[in-house]
N, CA, C and O of each residue as an XYZ file, in Angstrom:
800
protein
N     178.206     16.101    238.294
C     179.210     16.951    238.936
C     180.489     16.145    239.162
O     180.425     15.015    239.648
N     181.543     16.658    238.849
C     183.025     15.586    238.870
C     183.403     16.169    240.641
O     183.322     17.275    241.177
N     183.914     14.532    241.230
C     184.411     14.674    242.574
C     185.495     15.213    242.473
O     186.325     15.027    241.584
N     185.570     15.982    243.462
C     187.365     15.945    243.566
C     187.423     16.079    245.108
O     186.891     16.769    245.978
N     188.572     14.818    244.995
C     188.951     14.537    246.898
C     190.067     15.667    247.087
O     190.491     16.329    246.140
N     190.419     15.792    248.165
C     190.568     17.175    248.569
C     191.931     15.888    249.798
O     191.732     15.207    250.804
N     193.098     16.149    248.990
C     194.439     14.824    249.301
C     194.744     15.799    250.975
O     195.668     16.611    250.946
N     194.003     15.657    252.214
C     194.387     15.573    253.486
C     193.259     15.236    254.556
O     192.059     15.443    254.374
N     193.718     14.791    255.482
C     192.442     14.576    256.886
C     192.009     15.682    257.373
O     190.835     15.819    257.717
N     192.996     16.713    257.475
C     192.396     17.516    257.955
C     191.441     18.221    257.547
O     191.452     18.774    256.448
N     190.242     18.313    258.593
C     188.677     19.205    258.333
C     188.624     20.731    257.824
O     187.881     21.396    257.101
N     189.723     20.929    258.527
C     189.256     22.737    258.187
C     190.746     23.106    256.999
O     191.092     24.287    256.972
N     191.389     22.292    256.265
C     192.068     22.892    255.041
C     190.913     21.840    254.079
O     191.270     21.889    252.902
N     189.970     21.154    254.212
C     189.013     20.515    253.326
C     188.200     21.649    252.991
O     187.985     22.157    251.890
N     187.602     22.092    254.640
C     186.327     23.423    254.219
C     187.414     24.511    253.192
O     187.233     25.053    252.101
N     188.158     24.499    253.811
C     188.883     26.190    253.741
C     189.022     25.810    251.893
O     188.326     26.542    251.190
N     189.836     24.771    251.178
C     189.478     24.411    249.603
C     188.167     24.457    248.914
O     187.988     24.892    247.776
N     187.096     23.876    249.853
C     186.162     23.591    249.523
C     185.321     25.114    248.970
O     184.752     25.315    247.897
N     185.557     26.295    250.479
C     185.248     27.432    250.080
C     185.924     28.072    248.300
O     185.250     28.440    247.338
N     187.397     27.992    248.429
C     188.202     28.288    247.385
C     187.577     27.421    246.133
O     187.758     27.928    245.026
N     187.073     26.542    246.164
C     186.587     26.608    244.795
C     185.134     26.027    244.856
O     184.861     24.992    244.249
N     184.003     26.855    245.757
C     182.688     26.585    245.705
C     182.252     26.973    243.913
O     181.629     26.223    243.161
N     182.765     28.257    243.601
C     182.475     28.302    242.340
C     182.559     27.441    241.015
O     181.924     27.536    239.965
N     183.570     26.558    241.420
C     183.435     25.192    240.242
C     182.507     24.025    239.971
O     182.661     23.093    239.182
N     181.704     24.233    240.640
C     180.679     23.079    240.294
C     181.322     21.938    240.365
O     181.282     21.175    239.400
N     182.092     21.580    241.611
C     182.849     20.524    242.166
C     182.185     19.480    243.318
O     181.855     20.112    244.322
N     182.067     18.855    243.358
C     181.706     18.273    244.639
C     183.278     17.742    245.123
O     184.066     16.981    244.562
N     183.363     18.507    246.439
C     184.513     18.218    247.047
C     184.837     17.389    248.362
O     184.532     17.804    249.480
N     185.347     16.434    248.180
C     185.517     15.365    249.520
C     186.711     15.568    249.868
O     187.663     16.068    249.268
N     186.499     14.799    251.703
C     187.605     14.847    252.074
C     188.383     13.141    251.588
O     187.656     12.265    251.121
N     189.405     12.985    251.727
C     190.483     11.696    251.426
C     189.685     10.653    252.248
O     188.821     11.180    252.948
N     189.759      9.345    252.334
C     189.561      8.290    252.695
C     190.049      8.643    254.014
O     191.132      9.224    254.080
N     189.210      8.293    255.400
C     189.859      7.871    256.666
C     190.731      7.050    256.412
O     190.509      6.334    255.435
N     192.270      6.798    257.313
C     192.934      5.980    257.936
C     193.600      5.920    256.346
O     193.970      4.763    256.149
N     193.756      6.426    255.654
C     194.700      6.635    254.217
C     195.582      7.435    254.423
O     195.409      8.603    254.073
N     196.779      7.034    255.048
C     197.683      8.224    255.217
C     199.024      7.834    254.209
O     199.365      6.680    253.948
N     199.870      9.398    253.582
C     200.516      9.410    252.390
C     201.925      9.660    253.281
O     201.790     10.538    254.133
N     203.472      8.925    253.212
C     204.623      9.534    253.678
C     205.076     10.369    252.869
O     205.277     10.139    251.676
N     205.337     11.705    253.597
C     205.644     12.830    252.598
C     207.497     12.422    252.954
O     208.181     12.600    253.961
N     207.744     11.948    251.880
C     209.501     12.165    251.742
C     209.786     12.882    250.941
O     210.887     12.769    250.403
N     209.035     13.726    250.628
C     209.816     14.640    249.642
C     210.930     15.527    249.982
O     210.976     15.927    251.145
N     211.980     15.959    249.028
C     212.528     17.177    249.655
C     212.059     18.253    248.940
O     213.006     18.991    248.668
N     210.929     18.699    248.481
C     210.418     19.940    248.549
C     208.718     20.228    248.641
O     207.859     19.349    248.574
N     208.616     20.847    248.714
C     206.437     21.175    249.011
C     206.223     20.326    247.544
O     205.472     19.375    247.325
N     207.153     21.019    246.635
C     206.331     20.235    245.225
C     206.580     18.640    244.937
O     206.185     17.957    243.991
N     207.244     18.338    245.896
C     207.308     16.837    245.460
C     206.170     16.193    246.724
O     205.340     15.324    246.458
N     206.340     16.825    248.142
C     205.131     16.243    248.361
C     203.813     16.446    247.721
O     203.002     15.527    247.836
N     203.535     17.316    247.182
C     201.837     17.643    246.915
C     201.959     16.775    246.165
O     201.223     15.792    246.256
N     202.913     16.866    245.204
C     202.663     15.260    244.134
C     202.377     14.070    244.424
O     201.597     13.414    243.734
N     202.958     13.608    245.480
C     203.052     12.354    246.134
C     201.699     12.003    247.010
O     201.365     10.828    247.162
N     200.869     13.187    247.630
C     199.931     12.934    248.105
C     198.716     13.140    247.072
O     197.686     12.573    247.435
N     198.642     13.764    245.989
C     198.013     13.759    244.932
C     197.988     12.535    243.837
O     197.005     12.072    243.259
N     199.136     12.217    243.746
C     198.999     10.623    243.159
C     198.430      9.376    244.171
O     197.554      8.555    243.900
N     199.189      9.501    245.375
C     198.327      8.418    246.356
C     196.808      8.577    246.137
O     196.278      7.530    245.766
N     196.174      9.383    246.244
C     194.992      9.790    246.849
C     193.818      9.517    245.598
O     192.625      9.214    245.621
N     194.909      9.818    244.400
C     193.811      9.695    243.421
C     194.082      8.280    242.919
O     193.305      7.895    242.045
N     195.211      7.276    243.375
C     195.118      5.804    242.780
C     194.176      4.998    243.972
O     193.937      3.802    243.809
N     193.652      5.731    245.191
C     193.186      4.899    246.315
C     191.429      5.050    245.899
O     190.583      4.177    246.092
N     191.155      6.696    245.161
C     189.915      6.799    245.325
C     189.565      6.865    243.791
O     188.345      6.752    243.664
N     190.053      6.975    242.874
C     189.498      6.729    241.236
C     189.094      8.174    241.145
O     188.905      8.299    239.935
N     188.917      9.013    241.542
C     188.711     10.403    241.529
C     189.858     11.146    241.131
O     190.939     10.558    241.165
N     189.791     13.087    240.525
C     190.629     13.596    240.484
C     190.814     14.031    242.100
O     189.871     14.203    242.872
N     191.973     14.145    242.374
C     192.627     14.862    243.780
C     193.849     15.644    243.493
O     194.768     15.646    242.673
N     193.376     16.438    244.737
C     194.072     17.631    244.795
C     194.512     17.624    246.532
O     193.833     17.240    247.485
N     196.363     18.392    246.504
C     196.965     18.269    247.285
C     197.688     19.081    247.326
O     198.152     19.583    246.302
N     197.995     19.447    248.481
C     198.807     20.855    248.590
C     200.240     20.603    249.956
O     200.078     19.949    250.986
N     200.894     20.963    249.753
C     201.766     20.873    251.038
C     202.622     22.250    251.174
O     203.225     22.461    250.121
N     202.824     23.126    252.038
C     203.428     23.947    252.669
C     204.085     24.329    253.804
O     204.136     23.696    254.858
N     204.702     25.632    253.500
C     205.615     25.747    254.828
C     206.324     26.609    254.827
O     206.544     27.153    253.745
N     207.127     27.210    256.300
C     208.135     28.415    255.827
C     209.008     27.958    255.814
O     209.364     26.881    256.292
N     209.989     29.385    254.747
C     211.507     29.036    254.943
C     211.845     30.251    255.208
O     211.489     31.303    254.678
N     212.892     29.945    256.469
C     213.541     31.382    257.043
C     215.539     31.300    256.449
O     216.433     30.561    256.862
N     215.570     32.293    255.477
C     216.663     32.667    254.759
C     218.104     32.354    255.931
O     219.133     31.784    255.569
N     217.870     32.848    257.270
C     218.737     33.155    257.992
C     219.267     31.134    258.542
O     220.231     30.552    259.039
N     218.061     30.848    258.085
C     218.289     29.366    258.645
C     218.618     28.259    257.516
O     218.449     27.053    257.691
N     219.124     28.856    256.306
C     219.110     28.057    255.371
C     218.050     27.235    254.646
O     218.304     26.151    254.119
N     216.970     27.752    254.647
C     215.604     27.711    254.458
C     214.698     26.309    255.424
O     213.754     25.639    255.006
N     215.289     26.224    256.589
C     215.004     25.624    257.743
C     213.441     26.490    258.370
O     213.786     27.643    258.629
N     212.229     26.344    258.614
C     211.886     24.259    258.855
C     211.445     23.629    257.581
O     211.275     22.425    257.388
N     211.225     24.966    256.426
C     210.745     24.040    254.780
C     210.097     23.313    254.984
O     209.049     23.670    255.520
N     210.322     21.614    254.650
C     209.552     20.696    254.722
C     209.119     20.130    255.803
O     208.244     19.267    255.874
N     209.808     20.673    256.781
C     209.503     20.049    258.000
C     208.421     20.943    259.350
O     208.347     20.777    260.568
N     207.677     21.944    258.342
C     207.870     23.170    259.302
C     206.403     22.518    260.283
O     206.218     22.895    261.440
N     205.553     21.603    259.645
C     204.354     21.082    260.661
C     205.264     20.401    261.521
O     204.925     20.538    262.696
N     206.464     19.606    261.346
C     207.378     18.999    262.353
C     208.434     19.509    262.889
O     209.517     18.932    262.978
N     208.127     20.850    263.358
C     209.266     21.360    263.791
C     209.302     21.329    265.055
O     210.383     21.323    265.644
N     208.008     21.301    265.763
C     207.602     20.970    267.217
C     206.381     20.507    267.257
O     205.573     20.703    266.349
N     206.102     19.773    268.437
C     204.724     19.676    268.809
C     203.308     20.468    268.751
O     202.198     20.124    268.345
N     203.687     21.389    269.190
C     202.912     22.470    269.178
C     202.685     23.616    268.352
O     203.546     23.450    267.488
N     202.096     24.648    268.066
C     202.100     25.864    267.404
C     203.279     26.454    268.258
O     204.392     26.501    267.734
N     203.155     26.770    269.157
C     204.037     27.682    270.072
C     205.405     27.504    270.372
O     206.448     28.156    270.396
N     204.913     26.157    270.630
C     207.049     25.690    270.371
C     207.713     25.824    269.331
O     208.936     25.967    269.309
N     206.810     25.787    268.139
C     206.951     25.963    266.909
C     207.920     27.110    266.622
O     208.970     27.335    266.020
N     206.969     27.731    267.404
C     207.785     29.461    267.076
C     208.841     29.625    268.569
O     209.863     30.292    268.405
N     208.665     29.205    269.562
C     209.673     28.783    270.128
C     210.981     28.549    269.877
O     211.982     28.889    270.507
N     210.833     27.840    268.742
C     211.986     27.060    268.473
C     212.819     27.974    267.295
O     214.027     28.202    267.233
N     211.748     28.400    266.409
C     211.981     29.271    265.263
C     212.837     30.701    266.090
O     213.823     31.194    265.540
N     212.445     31.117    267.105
C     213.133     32.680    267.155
C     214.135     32.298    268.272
O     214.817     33.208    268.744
N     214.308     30.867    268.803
C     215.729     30.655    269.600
C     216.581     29.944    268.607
O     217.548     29.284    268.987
N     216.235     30.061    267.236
C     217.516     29.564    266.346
C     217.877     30.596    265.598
O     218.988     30.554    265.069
N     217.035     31.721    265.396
C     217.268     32.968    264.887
C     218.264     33.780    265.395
O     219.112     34.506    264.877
N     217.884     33.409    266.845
C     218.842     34.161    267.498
C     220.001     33.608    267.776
O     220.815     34.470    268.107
N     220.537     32.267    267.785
C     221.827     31.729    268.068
C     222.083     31.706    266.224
O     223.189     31.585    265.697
N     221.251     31.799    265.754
C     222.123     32.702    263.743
C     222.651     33.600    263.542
O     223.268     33.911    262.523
N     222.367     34.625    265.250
C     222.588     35.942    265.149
C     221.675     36.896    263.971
O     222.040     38.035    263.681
N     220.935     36.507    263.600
C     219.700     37.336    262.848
C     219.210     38.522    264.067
O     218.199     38.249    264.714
N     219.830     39.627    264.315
C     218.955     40.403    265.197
C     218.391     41.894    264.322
O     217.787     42.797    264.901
N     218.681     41.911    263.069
C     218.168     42.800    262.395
C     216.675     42.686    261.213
O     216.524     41.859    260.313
N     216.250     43.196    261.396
C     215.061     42.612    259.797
C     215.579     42.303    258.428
O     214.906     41.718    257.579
N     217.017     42.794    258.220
C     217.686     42.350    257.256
C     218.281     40.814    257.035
O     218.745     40.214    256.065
N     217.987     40.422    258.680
C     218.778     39.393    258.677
C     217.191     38.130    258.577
O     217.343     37.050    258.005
N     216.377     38.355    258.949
C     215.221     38.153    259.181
C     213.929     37.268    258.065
O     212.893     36.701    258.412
N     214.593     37.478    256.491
C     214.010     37.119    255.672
C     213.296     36.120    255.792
O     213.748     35.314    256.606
N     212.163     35.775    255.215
C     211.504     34.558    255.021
C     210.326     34.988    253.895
O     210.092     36.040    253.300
N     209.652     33.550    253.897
C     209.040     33.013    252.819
C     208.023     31.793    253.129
O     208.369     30.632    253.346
N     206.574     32.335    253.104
C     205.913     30.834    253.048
C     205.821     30.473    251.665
O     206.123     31.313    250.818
N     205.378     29.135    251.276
C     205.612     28.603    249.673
C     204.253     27.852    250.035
O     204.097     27.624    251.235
N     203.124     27.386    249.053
C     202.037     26.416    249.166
C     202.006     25.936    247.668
O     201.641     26.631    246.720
N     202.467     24.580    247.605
C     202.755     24.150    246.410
C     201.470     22.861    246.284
O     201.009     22.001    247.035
N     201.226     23.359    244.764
C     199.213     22.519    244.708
C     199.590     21.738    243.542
O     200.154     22.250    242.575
N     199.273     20.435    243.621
C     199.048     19.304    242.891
C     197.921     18.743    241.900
O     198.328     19.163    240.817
N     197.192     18.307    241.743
C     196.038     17.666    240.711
C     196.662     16.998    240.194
O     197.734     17.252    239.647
N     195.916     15.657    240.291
C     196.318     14.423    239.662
C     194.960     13.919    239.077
O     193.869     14.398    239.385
N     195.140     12.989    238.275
C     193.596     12.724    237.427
C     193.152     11.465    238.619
O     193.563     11.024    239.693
N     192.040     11.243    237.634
C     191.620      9.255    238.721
C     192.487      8.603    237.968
O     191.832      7.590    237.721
N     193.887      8.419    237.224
C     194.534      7.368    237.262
C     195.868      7.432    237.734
O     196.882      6.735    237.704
N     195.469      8.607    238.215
C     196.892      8.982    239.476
C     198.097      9.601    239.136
O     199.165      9.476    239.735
N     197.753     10.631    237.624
C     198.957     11.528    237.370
C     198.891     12.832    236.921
O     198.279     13.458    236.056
N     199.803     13.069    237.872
C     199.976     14.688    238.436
C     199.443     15.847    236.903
O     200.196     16.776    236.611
N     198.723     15.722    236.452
C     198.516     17.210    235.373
C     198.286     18.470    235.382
O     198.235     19.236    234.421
N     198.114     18.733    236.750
C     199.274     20.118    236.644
C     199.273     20.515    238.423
O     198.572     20.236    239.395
N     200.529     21.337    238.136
C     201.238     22.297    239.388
C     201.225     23.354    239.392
O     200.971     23.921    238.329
N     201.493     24.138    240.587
C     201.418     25.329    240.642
C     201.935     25.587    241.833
O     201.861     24.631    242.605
N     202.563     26.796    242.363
C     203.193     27.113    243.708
C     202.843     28.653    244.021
O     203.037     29.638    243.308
N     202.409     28.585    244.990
C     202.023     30.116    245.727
C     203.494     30.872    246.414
O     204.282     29.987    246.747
N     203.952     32.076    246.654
C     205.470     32.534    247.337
C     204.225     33.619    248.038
O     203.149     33.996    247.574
N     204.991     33.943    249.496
C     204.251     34.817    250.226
C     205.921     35.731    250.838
O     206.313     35.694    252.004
N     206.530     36.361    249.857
C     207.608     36.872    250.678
C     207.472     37.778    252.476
O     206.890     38.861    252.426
N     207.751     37.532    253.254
C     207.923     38.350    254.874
C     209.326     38.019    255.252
O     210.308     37.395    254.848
N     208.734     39.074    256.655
C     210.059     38.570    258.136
C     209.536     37.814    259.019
O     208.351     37.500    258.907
N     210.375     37.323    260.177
C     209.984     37.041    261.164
C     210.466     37.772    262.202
O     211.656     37.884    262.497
N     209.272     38.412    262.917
C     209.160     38.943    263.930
C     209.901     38.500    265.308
O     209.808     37.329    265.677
N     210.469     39.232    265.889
C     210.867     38.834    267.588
C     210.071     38.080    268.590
O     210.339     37.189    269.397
N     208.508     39.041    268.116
C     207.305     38.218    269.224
C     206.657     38.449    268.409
O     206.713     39.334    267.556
N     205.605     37.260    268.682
C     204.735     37.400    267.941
C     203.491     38.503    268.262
O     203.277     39.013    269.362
N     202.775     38.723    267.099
C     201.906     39.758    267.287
C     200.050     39.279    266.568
O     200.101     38.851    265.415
N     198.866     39.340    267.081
C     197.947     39.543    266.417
C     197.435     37.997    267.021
O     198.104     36.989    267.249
N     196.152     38.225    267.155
C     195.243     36.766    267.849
C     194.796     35.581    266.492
O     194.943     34.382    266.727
N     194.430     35.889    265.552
C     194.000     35.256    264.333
C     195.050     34.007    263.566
O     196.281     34.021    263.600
N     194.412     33.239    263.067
C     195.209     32.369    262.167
C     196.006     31.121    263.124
O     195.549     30.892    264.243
N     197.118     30.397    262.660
C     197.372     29.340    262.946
C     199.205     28.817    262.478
O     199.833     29.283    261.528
N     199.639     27.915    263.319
C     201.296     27.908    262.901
C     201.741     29.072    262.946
O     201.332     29.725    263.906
N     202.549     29.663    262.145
C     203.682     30.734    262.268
C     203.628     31.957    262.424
O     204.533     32.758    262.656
N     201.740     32.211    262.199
C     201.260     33.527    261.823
C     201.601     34.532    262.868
O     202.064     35.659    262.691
N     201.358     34.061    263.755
C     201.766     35.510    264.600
C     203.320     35.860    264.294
O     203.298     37.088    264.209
N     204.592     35.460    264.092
C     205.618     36.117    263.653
C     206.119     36.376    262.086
O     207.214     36.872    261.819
N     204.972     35.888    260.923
C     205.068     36.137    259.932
C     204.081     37.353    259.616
O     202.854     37.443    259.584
N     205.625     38.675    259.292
C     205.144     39.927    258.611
C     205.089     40.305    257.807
O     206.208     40.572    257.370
N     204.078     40.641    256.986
C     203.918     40.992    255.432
C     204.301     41.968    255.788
O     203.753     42.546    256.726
N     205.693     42.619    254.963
C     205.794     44.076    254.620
C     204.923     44.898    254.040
O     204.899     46.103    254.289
N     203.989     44.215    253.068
C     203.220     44.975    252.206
C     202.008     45.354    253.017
O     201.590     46.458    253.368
N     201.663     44.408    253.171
C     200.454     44.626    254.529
C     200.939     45.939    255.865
O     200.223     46.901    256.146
N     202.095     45.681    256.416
C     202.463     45.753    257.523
C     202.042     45.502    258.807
O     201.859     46.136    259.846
N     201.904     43.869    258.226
C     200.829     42.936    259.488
C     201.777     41.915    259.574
O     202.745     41.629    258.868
N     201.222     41.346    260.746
C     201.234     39.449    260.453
C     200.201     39.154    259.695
O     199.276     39.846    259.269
N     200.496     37.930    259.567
C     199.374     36.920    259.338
C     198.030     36.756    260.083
O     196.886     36.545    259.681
N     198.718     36.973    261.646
C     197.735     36.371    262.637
C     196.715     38.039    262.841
O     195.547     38.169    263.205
N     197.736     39.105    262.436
C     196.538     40.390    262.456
C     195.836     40.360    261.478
O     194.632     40.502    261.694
N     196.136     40.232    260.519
C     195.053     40.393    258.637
C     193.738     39.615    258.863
O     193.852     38.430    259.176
N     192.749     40.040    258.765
C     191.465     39.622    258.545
C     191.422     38.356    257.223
O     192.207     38.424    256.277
N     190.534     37.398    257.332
C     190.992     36.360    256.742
C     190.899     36.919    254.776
O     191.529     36.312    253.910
N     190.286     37.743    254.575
C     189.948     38.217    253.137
C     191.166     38.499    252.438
O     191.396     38.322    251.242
N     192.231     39.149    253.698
C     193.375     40.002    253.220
C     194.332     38.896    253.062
O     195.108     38.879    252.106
N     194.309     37.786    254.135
C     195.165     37.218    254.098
C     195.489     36.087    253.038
O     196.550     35.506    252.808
N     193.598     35.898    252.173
C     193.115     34.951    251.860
C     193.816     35.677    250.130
O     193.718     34.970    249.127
N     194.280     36.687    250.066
C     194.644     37.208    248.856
C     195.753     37.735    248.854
O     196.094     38.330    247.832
N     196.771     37.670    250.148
C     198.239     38.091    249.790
C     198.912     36.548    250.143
O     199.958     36.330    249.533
N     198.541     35.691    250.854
C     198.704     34.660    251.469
C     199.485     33.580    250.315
O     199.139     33.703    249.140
N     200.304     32.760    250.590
C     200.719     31.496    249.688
C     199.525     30.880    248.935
O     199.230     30.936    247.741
N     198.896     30.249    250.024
C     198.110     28.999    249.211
C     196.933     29.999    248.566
O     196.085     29.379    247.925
N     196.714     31.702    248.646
C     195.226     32.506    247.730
C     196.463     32.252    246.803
O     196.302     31.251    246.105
N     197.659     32.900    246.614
C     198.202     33.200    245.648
C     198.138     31.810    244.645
O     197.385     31.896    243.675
N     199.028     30.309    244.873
C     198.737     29.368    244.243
C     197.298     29.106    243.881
O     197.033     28.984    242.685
N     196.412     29.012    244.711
C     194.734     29.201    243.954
C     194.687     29.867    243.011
O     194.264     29.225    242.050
N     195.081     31.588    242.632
C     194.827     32.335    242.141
C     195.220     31.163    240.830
O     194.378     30.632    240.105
N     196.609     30.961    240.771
C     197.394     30.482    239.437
C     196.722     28.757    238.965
O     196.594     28.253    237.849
N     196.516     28.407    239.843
C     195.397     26.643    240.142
C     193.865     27.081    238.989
O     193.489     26.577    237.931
N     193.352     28.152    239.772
C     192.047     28.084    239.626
C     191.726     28.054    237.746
O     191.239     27.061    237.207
N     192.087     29.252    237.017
C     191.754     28.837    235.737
C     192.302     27.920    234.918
O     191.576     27.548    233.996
N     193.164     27.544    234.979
C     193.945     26.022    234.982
C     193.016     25.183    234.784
O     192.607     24.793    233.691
N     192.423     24.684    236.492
C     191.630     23.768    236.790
C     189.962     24.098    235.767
O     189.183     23.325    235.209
N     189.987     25.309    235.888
C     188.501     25.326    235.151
C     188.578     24.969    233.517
O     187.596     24.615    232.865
N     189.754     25.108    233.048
C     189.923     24.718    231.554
C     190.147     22.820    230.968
O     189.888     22.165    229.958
N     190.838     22.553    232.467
C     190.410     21.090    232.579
C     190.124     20.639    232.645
O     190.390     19.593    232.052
N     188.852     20.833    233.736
C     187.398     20.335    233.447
C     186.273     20.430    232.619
O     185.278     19.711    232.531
N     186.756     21.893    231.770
C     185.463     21.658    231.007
C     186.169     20.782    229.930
O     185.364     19.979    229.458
N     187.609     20.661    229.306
C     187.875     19.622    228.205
C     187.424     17.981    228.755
O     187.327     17.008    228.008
N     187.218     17.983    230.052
C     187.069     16.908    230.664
C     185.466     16.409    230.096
O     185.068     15.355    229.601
N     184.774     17.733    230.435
C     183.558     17.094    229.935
C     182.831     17.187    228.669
O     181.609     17.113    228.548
N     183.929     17.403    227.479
C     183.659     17.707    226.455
C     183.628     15.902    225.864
O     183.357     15.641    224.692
């Protein structure tokens, strides 16, 4: 069975991949403890690269890496890369997000646009990137947030199509209109055509 490290510490985007591709006959790990990657990128796709090449020159394995985030139109696509560092918290997070909205003067849904992006990496075990892919989740952002579920921005990110948040959609729905289902969607047969030339 070919490893593939799974380029972050965190436990539950390891399970949450791990689920996304139980069907590959993968054995999936998490990254090395105390291996941490500086994301300088200026965009999702240059970090996933960057933590996808680290990860796979530290462990000889293929790895896979993803980095995301929103961008709100009204803010010049502000927090983008920065959106896990936009505050401390989840809440300040959005704190911070709808008291800059509002000194943008965004008080209409027109003005409101946004966009999460989840941009996915794979790098081989000698640490180069062979292929990319990027998920787009077009919404608004909401005034207040709405709906108990999910994590970061979700309660003020509204799928029009849905006519939810994030944080209302049951994880199935979200798991298939969402950035990082959508990049999976475009990842997944990709990845399965690479591995089997892999083990040819």
């Amino acid at each position: 069975m070919t490893t593939l490290v799974i380029a972050s510490g965190n436990a539950g985007k390891v399970r949450e991949f791990g689920k996304l591709l139980a069907d590959l006959d993968l054995d999936t790990q998490a990254q090395p403890q105390g291996l941490e990657v500086e994301e300088t990128g200026e965009t999702f796709a240059d970090n996933a690269r960057l933590k996808a090449e680290a990860v796979a020159r530290a462990t000889g394995c293929w790895a896979l890496a993803d980095d995301s985030g929103l961008s709100v139109d009204a803010l010049g696509g502000a927090p983008g890369v920065h959106s896990a560092r936009y505050a401390d918290s989840d809440s300040a997070r959005i704190e911070r997000l709808l008291r800059e909205l509002l000194a943008a003067g965004a008080h209409t849904p027109e003005r409101r646009g946004a966009q999460f992006t989840a941009a996915l990496a794979l790098a081989n075990p000698q640490g180069e990137v062979v292929l990319e892919v990027e998920g787009i989740c077009p919404g608004l952002i909401l005034e207040a947030p709405r709906g108990e579920a999910g994590f970061g921005y979700d309660p003020v990110f509204f799928v029009p199509e849905a006519g939810l948040t994030f944080a209302e959609m049951p994880h199935s729905q979200k798991a298939a209109l969402g950035h990082r289902g959508r990049a999976f969607a475009a990842l997944k047969p990709k990845l399965q055509a690479l591995l089997a030339q892999d083990k040819q």
